[in-house]
C-alpha positions as CSV (number, residue, x, y, z in Angstrom):
1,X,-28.5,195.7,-64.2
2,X,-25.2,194.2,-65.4
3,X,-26.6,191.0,-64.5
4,X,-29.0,191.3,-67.4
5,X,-27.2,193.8,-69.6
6,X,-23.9,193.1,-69.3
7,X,-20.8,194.9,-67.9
8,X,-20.4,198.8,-69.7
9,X,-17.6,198.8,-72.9
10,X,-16.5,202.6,-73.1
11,X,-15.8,204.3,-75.5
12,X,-13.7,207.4,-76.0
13,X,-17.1,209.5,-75.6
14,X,-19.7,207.1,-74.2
15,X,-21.7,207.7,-71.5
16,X,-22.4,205.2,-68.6
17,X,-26.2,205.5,-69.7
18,X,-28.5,202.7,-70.9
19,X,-30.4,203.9,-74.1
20,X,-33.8,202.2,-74.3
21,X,-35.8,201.2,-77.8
22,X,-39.4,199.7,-77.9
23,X,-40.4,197.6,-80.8
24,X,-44.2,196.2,-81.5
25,X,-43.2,192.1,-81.0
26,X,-40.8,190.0,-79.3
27,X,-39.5,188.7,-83.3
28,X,-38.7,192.4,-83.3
29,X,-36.3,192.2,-80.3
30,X,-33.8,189.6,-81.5
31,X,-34.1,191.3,-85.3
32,X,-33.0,194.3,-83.9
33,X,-30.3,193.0,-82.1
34,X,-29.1,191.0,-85.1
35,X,-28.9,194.0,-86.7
36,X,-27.1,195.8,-84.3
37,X,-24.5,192.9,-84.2
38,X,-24.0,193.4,-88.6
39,X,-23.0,197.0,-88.0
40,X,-20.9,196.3,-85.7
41,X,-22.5,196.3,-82.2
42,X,-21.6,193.4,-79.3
43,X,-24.8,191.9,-78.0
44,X,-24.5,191.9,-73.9
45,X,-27.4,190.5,-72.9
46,X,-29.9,188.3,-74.9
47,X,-33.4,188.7,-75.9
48,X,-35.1,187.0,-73.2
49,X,-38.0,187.0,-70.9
50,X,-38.0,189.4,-68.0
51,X,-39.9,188.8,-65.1
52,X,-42.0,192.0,-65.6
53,X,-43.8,190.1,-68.7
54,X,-42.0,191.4,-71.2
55,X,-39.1,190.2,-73.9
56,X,-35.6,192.2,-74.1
57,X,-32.2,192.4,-74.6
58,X,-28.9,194.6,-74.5
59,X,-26.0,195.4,-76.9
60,X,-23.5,197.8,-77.0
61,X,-23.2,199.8,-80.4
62,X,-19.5,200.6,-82.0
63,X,-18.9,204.1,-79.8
64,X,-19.4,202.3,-76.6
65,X,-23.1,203.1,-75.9
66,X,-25.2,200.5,-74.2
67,X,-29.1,199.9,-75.7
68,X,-32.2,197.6,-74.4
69,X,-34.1,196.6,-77.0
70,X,-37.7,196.1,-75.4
71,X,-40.9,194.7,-76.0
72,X,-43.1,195.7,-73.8
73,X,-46.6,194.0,-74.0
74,X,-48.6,196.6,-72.3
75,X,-47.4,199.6,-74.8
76,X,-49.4,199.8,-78.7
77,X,-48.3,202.0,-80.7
78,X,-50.7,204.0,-83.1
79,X,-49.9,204.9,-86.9
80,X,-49.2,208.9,-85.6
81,X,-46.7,207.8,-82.8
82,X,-49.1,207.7,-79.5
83,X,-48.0,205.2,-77.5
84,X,-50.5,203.7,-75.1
85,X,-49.8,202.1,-72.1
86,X,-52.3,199.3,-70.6
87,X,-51.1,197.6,-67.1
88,X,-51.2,194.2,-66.8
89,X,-54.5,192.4,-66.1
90,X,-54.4,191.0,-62.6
């Protein structure tokens, strides 16, 4: 994982997890992680292609916590919260 995330940045309190947040498009991805890079985060890995299909990318927030942004083409997302999932078509 460090490959594609980047190596971990402790903080006084973080934990040596990877947090993970799905967004609805790949725009969403790099917005998010532009975001996270105004309040102060580090981006460790950058929105890309994965081999799985999807697009994500990795930053580290201000306390040390790693995060994949992630979008995931086979997940929808309903008004009420329900995510869906739908494998990829062979």
């Amino acid at each position: 994982m460090a490959a594609e995330a980047g190596e971990f940045h402790r903080g006084d309190a973080a934990a040596p997890i990877t947090l993970g947040h799905n967004v609805s498009s790949e725009d969403e991805v790099t917005a998010v992680l532009d975001r996270a890079t105004a309040a102060g985060g580090t981006v460790t890995g950058p929105a890309e292609r994965r081999d799985w299909g999807g697009v994500s990318g990795y930053f580290t927030d201000p306390d040390g916590y790693r995060w994949e942004v992630v979008h995931n083409p086979g997940l929808s997302f309903a008004p009420d919260g329900t995510i869906t999932f739908a494998p990829p078509q062979a």
